[in-house]
N, C-alpha and C positions, 0 to 999 in steps of 0.2 A: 504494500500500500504506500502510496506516495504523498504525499501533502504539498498542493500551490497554494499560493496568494489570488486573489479574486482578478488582483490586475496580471498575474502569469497567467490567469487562466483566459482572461477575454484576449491579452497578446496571442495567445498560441491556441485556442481553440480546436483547431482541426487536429493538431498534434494527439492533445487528449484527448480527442473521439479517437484518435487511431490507436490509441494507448488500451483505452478501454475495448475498444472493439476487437484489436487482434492480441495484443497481450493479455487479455481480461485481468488488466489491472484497476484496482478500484483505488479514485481518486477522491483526498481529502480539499474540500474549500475552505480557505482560509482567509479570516476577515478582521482585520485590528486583530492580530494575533490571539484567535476566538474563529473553532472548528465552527462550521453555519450551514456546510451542504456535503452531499457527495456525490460521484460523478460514477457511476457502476453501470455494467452492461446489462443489456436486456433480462440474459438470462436469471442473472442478480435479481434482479428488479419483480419478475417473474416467479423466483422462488422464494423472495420477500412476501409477495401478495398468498401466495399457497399458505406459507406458514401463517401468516394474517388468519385467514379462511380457518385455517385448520383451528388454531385458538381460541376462535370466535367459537364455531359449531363446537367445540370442547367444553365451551362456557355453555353455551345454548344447552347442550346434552347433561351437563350437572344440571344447571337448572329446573331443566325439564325430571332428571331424576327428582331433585328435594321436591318438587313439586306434585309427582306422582306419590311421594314416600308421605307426604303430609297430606294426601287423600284426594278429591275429585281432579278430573282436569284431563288431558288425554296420553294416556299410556305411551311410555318410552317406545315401545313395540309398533304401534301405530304410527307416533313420530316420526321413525324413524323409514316407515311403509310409504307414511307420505311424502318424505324425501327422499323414496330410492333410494337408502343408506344397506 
């Protein structure tokens, strides 16, 4: 992982698309000496949002459990029927 400045990074832009695209280096933005963004390839980006997804329905599926476990509402079984899981 690399770390620029905001102003290396608008200077040389294409660089670090080519950086992240064929090296799949993920890049650190630096701003007043203060990390603010980063610069990662699709597939990064891509398997950021999976894990997203995945934590959320993880959250969603306890809930749905203590909710089932504390009496009316629809079955974990069902839930999971009507989301194809």
């Amino acid at each position: 992982m690399i770390t620029v400045t905001v102003s290396d990074l608008r200077d040389h832009l294409p660089d670090r698309i080519d950086d992240v695209r064929i090296s799949n280096e993920r890049i650190i933005v630096r701003k007043h000496k203060k990390d603010v963004a980063a610069l990662v390839s699709v597939e990064d980006a891509q398997l950021l949002e999976a894990l997203e997804d995945f934590i959320d329905l993880r959250a969603a599926l306890e809930a749905l459990e203590d909710h089932e476990r504390d009496g009316a509402g629809m079955s974990i079984e069902d839930f999971r029927k009507e989301l194809r899981l």
